[in-house]
PQR file with spaces between the fields and no chain letter, atoms N, CA, C, O and H, PARSE charges and radii, in Angstrom:
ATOM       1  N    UNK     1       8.187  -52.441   17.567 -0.4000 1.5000
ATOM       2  CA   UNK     1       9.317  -51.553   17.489 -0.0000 2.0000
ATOM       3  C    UNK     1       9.013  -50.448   16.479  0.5500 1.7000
ATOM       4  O    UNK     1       8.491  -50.511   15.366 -0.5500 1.4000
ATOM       5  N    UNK     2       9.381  -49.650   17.025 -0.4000 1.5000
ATOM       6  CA   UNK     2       9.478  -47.949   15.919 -0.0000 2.0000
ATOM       7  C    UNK     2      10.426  -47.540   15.568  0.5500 1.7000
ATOM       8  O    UNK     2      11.218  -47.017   16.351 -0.5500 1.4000
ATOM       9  H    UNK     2       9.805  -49.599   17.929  0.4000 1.0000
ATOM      10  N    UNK     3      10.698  -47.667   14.015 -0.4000 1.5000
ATOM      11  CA   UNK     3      11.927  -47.368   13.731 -0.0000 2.0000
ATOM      12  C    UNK     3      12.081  -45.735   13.509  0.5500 1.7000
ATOM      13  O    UNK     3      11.756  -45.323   12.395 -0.5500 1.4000
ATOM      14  H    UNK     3      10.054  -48.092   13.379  0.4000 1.0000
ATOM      15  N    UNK     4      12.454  -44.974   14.278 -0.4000 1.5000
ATOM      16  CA   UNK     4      12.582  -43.653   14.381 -0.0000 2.0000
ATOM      17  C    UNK     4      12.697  -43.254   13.528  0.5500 1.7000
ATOM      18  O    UNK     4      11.827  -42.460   13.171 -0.5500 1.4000
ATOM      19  H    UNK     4      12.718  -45.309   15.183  0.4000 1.0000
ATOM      20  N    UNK     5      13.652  -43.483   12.775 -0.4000 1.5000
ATOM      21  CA   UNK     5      14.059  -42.797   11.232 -0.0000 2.0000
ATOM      22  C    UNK     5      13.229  -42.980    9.864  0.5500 1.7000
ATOM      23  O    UNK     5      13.475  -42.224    8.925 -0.5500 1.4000
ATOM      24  H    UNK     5      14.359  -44.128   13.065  0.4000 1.0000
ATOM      25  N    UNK     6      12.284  -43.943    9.752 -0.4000 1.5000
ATOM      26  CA   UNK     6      11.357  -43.685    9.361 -0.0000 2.0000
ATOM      27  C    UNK     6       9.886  -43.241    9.948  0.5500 1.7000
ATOM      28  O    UNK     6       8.963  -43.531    9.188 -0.5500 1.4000
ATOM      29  H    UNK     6      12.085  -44.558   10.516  0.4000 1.0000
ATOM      30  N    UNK     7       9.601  -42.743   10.879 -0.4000 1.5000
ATOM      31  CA   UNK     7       9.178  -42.310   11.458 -0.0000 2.0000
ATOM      32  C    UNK     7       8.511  -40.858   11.109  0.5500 1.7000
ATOM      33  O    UNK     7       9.675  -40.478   10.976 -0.5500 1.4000
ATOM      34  H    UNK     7      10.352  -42.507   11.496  0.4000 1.0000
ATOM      35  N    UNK     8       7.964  -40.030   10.915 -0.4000 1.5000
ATOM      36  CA   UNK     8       6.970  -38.899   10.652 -0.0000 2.0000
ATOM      37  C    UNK     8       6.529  -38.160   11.555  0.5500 1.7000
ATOM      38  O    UNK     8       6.366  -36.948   11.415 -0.5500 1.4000
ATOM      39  H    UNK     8       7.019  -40.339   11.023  0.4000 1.0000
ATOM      40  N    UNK     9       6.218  -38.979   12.871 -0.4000 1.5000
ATOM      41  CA   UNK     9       5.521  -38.455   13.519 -0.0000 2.0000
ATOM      42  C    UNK     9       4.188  -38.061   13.402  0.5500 1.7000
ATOM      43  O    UNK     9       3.819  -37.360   14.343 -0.5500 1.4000
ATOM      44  H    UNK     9       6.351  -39.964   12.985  0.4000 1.0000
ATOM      45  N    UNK    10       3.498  -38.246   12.702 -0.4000 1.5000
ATOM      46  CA   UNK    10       1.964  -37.934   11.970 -0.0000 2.0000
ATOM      47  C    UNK    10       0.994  -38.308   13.171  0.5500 1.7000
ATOM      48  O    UNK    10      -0.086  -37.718   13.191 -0.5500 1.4000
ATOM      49  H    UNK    10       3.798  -38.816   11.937  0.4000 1.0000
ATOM      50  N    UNK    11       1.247  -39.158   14.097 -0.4000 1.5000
ATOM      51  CA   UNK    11       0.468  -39.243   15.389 -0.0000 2.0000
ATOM      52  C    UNK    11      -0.271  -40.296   15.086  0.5500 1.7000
ATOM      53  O    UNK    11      -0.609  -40.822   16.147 -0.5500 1.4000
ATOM      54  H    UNK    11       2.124  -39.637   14.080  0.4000 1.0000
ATOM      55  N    UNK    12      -0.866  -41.107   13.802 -0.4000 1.5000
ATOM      56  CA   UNK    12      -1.788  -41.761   13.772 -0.0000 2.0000
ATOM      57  C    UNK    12      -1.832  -43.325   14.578  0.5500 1.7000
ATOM      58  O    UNK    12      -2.750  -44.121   14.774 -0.5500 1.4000
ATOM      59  H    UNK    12      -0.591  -40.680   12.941  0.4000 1.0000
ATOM      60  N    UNK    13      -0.448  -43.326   14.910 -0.4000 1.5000
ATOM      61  CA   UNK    13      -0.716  -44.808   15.719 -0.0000 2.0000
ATOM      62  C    UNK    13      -1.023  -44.380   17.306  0.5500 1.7000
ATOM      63  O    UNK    13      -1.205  -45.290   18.115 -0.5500 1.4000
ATOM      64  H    UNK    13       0.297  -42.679   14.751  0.4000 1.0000
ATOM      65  N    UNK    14      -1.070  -43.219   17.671 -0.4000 1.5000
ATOM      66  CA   UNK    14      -1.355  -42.664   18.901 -0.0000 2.0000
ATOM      67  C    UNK    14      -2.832  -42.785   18.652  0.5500 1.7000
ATOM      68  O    UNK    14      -3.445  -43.771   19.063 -0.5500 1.4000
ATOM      69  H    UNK    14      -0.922  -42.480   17.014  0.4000 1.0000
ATOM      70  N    UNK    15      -3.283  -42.045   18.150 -0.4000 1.5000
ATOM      71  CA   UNK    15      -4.544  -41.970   17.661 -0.0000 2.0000
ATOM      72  C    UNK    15      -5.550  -43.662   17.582  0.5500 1.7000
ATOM      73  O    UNK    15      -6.578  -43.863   18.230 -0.5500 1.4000
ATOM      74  H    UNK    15      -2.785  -41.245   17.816  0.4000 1.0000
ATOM      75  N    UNK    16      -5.069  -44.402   16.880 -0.4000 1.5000
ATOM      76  CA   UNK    16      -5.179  -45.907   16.768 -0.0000 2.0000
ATOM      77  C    UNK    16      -5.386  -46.904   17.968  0.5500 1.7000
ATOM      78  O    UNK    16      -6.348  -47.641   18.180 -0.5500 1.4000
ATOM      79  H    UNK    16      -4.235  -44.239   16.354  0.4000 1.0000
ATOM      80  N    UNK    17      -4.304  -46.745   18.655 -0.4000 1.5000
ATOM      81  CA   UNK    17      -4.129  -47.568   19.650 -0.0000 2.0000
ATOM      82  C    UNK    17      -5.194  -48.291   20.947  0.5500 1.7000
ATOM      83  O    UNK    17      -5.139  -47.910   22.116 -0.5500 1.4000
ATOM      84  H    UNK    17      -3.522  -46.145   18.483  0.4000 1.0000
ATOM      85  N    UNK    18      -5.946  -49.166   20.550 -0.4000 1.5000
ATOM      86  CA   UNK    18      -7.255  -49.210   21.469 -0.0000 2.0000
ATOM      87  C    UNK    18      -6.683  -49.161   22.969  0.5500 1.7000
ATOM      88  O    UNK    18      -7.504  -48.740   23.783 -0.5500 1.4000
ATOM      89  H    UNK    18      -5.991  -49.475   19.601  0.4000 1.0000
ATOM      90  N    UNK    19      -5.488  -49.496   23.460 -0.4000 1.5000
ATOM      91  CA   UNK    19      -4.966  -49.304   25.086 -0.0000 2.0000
ATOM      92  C    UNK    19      -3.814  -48.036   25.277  0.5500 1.7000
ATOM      93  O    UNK    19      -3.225  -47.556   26.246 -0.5500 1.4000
ATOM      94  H    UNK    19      -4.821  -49.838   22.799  0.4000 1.0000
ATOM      95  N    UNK    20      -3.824  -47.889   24.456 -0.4000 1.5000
ATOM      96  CA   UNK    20      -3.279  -46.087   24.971 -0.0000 2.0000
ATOM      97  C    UNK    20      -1.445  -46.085   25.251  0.5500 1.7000
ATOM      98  O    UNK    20      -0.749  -45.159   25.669 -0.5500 1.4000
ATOM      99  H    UNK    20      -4.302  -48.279   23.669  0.4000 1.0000
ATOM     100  N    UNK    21      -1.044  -47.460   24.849 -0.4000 1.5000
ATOM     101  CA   UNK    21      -0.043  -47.943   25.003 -0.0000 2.0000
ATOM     102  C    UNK    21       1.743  -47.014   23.893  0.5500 1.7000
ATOM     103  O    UNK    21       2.972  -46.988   23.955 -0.5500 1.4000
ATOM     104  H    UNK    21      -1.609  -48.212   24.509  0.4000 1.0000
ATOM     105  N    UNK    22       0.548  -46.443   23.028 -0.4000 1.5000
ATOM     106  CA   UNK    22       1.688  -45.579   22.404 -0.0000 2.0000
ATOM     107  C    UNK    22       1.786  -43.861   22.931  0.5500 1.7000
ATOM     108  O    UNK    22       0.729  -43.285   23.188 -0.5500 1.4000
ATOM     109  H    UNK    22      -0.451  -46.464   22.978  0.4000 1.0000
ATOM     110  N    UNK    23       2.668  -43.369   23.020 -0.4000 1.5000
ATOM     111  CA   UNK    23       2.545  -42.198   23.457 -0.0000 2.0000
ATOM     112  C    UNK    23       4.053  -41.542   22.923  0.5500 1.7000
ATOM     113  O    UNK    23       5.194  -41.995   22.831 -0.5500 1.4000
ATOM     114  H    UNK    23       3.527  -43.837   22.812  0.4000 1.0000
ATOM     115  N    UNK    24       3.294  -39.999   22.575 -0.4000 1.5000
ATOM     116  CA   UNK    24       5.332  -39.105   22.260 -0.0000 2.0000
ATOM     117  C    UNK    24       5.867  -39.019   23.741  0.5500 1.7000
ATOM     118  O    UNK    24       5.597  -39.023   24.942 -0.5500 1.4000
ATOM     119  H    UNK    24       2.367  -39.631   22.649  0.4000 1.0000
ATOM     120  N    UNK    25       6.841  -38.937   22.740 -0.4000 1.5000
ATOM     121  CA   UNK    25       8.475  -39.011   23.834 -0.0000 2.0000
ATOM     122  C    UNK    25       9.192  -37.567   23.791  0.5500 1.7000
ATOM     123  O    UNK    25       8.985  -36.925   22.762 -0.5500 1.4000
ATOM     124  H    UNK    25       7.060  -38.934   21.764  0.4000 1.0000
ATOM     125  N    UNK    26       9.963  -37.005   24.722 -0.4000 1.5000
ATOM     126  CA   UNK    26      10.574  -35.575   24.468 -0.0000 2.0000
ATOM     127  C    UNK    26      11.390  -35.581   23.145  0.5500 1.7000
ATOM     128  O    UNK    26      12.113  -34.585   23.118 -0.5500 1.4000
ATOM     129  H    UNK    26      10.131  -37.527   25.559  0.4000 1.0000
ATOM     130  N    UNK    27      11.514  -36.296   22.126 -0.4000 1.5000
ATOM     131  CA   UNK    27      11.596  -36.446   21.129 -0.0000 2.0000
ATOM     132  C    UNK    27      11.148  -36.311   20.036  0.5500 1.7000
ATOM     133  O    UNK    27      11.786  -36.384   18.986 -0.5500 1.4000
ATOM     134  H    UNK    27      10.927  -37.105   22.148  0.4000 1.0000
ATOM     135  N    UNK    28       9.597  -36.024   20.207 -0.4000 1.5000
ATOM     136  CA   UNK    28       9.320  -35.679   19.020 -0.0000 2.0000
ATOM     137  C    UNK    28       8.612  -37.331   18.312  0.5500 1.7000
ATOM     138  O    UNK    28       8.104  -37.590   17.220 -0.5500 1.4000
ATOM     139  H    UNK    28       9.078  -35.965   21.060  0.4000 1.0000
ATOM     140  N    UNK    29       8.778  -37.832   19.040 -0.4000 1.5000
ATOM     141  CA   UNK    29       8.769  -39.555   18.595 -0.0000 2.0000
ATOM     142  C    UNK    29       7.940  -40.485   19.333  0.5500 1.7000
ATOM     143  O    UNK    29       8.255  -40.706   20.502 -0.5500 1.4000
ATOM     144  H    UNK    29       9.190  -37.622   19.927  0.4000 1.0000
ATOM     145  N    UNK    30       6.725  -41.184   18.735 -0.4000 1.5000
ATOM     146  CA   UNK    30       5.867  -41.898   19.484 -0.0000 2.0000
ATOM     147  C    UNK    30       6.747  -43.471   20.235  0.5500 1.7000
ATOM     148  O    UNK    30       7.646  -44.078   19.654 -0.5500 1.4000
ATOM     149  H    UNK    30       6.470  -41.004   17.785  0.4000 1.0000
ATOM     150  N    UNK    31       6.399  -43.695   21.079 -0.4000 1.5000
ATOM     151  CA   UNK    31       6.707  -44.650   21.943 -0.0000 2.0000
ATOM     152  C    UNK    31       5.921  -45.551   22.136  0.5500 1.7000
ATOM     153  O    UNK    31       4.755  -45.293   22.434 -0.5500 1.4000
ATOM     154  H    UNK    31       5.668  -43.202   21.551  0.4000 1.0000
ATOM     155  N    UNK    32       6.486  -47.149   21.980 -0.4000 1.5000
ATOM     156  CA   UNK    32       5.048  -48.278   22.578 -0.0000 2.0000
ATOM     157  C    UNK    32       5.529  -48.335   23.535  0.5500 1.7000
ATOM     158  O    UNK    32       6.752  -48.189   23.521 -0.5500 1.4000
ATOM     159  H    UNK    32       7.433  -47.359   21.738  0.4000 1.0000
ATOM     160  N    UNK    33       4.870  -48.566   24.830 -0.4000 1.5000
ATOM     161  CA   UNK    33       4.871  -49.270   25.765 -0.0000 2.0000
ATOM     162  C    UNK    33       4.644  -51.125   26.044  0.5500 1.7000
ATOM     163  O    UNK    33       3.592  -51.761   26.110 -0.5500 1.4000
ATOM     164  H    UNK    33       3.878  -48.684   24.842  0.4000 1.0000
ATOM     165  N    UNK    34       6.015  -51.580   26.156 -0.4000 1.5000
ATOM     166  CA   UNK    34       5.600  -52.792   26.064 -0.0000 2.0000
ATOM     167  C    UNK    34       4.870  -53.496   26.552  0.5500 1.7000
ATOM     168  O    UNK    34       4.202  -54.433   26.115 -0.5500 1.4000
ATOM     169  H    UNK    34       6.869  -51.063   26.102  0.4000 1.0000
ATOM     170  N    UNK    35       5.048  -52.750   28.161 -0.4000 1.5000
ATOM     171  CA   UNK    35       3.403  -53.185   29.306 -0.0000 2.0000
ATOM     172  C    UNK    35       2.520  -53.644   28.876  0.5500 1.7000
ATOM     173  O    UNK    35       2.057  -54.780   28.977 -0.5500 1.4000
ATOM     174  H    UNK    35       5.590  -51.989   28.516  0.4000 1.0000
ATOM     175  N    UNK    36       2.138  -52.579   28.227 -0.4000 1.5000
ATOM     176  CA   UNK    36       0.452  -52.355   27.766 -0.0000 2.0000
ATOM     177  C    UNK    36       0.486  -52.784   26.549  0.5500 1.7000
ATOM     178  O    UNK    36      -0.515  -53.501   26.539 -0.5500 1.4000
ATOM     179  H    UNK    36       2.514  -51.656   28.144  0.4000 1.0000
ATOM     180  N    UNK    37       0.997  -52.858   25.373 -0.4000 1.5000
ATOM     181  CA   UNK    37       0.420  -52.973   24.179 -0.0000 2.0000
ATOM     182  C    UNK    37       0.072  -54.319   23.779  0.5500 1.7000
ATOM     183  O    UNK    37       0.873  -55.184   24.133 -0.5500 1.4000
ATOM     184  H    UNK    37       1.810  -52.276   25.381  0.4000 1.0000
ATOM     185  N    UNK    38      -0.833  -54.653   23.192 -0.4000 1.5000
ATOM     186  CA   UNK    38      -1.235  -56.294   23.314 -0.0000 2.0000
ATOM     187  C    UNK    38      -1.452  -56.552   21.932  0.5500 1.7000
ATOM     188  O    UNK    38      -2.588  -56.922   21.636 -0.5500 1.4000
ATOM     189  H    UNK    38      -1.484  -53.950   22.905  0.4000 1.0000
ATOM     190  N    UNK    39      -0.476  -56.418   20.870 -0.4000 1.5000
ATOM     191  CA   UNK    39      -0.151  -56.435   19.773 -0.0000 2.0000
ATOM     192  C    UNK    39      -0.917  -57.049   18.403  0.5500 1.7000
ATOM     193  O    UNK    39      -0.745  -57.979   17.614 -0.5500 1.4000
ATOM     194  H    UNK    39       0.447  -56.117   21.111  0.4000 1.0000
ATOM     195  N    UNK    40      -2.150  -55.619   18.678 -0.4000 1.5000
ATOM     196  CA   UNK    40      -3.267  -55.827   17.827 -0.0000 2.0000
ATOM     197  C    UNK    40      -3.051  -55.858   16.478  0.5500 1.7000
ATOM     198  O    UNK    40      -3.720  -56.481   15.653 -0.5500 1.4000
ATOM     199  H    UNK    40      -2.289  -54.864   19.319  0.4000 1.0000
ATOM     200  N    UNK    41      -1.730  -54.902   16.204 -0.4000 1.5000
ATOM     201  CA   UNK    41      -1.355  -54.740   15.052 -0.0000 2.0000
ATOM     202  C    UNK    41      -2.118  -53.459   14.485  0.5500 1.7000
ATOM     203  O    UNK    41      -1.785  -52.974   13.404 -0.5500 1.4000
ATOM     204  H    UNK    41      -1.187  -54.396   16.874  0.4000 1.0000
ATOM     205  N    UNK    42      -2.985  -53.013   15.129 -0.4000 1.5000
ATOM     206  CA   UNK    42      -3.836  -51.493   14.523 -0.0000 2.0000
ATOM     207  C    UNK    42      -2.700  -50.736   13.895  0.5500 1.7000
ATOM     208  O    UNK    42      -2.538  -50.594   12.683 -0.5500 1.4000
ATOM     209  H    UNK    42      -3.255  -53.406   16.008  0.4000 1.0000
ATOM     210  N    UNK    43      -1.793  -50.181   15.024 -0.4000 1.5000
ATOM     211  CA   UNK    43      -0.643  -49.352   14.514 -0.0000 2.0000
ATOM     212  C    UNK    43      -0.092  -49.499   13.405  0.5500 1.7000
ATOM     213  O    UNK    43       0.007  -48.622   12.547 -0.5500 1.4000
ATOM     214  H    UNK    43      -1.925  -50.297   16.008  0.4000 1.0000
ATOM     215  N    UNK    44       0.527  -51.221   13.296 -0.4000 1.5000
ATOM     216  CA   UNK    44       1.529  -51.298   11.971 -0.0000 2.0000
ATOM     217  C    UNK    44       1.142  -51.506   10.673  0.5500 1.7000
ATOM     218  O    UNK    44       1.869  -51.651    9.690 -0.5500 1.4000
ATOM     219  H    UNK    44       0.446  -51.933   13.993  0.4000 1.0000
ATOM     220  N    UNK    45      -0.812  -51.514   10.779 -0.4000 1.5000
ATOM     221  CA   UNK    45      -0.873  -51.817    9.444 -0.0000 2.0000
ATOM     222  C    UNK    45      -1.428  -50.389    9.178  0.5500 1.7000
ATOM     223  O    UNK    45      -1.800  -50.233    8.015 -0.5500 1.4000
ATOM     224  H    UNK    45      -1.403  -51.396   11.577  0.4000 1.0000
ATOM     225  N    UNK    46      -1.556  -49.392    9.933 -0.4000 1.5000
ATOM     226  CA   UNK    46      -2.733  -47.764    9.454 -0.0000 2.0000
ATOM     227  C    UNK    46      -0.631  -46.815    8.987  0.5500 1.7000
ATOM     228  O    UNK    46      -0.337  -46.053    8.066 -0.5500 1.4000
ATOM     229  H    UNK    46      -1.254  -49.518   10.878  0.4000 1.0000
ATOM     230  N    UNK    47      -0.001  -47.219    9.783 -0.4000 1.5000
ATOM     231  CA   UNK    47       1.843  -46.383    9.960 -0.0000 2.0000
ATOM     232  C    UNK    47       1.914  -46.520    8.113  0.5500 1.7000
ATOM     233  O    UNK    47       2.010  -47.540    7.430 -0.5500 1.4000
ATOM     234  H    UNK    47      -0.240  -47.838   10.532  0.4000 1.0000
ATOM     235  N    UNK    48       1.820  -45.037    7.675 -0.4000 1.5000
ATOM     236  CA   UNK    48       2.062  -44.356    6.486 -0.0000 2.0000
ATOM     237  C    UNK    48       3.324  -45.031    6.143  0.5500 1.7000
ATOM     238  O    UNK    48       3.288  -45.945    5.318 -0.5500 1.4000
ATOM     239  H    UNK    48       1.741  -44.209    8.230  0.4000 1.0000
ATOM     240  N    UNK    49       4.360  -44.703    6.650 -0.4000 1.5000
ATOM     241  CA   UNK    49       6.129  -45.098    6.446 -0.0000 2.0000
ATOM     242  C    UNK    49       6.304  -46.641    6.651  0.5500 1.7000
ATOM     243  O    UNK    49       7.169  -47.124    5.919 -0.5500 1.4000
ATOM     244  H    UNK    49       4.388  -43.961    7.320  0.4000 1.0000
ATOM     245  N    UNK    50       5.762  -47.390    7.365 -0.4000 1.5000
ATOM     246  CA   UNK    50       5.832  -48.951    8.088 -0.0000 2.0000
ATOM     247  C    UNK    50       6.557  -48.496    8.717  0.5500 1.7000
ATOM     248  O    UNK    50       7.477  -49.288    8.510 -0.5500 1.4000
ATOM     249  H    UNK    50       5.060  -46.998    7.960  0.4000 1.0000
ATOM     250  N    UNK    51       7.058  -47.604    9.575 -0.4000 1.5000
ATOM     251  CA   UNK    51       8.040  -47.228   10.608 -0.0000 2.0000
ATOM     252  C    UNK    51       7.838  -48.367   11.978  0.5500 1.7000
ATOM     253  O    UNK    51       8.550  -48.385   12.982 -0.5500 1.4000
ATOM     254  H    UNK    51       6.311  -46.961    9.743  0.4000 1.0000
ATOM     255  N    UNK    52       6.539  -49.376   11.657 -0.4000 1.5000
ATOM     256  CA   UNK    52       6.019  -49.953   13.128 -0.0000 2.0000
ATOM     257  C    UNK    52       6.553  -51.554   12.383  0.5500 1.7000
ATOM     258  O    UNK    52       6.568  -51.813   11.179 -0.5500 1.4000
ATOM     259  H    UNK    52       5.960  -49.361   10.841  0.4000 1.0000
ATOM     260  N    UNK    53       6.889  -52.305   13.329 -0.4000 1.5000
ATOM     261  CA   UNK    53       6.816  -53.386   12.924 -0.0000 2.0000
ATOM     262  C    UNK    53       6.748  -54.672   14.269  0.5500 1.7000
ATOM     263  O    UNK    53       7.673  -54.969   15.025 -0.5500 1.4000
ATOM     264  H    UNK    53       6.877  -52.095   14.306  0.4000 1.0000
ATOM     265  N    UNK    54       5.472  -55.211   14.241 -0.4000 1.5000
ATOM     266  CA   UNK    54       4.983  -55.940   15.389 -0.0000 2.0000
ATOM     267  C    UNK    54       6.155  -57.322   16.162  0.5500 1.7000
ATOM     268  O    UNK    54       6.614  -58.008   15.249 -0.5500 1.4000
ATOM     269  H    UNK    54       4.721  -54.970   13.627  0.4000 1.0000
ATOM     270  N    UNK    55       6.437  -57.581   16.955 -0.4000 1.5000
ATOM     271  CA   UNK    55       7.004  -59.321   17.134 -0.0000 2.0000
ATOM     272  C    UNK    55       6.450  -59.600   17.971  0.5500 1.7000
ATOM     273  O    UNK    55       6.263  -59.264   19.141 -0.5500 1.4000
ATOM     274  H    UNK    55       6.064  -57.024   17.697  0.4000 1.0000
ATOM     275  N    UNK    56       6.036  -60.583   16.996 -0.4000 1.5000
ATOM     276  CA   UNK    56       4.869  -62.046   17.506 -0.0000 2.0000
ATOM     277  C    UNK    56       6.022  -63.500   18.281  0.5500 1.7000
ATOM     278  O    UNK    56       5.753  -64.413   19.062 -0.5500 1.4000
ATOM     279  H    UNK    56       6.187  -60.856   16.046  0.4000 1.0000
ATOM     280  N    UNK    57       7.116  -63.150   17.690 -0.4000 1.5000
ATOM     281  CA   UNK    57       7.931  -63.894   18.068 -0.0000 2.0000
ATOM     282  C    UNK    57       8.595  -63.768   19.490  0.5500 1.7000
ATOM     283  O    UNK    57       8.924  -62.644   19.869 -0.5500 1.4000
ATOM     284  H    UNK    57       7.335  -62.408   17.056  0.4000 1.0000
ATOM     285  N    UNK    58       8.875  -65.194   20.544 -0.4000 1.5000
ATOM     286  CA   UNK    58       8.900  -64.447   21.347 -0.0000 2.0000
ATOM     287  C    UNK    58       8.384  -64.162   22.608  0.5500 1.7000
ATOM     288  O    UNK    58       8.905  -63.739   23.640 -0.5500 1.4000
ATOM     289  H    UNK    58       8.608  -66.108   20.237  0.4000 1.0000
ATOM     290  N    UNK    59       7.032  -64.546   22.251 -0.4000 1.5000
ATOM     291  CA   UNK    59       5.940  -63.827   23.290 -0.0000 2.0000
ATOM     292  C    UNK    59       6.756  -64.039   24.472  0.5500 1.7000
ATOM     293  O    UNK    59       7.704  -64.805   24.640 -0.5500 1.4000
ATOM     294  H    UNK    59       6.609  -64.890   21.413  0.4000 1.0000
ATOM     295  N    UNK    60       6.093  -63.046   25.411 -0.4000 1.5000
ATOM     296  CA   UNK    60       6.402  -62.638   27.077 -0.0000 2.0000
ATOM     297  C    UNK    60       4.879  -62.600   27.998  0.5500 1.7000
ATOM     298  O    UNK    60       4.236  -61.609   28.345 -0.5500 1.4000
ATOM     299  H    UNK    60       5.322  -62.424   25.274  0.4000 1.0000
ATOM     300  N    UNK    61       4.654  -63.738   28.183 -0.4000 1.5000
ATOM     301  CA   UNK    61       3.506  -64.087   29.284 -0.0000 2.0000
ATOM     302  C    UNK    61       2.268  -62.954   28.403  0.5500 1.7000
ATOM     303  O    UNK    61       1.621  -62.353   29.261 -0.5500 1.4000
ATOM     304  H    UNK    61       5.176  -64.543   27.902  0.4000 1.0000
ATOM     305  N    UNK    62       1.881  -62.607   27.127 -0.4000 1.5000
ATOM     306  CA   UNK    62       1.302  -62.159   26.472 -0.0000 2.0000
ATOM     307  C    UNK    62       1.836  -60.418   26.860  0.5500 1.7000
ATOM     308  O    UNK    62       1.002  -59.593   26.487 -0.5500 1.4000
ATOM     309  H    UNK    62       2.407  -63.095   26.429  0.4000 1.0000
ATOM     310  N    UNK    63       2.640  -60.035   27.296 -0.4000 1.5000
ATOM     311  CA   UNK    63       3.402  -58.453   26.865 -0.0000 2.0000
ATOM     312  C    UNK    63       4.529  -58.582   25.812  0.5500 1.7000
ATOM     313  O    UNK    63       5.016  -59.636   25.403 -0.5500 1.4000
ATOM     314  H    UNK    63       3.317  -60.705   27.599  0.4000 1.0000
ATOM     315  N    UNK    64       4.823  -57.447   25.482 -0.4000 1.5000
ATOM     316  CA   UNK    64       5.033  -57.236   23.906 -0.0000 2.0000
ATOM     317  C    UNK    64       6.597  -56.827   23.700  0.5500 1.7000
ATOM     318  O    UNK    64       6.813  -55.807   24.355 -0.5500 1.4000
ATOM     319  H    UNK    64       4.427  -56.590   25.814  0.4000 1.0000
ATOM     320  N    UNK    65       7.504  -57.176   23.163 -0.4000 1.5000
ATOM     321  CA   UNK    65       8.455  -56.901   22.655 -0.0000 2.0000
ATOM     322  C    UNK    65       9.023  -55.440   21.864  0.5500 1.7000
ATOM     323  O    UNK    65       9.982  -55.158   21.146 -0.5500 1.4000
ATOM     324  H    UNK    65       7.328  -58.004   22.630  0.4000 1.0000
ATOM     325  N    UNK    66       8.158  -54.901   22.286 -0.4000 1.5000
ATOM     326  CA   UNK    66       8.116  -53.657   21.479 -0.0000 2.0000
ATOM     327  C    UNK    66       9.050  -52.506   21.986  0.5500 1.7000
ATOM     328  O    UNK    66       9.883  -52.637   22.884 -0.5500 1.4000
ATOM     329  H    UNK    66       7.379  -55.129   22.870  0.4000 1.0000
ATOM     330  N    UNK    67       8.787  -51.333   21.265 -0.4000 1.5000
ATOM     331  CA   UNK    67       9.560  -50.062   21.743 -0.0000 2.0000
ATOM     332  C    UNK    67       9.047  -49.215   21.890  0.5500 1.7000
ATOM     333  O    UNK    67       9.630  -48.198   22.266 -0.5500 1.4000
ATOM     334  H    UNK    67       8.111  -51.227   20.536  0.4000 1.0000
């Protein structure tokens, strides 16, 4: 999940992401895809703000809870 409001936008978890699973939104605001992201954690530990925060909890046939 991405908490928008801390959020920056700085791009670096776009950048990060080994499956391509994050992407901006007409917002101005990066997006996970829960599909795809297979919750390496790259994003939430490089995210300047911690705006990212992973759940492991949960699991879904190994797709991701995310936002």
């Amino acid at each position: 999940m991405i908490d928008k409001d801390k959020c920056i936008a700085c791009g670096q978890c776009v950048n990060i992401c080994p499956v391509e699973a994050i992407k901006f939104e007409k917002d101005g605001k990066p997006q996970i895809d829960k599909n795809i992201c297979i919750k390496c954690g790259a994003c939430e530990n490089l995210c300047p703000t911690q705006a990212i925060k992973i759940d492991t909890k949960g699991e879904d046939n190994g797709k991701s809870s995310l936002n």
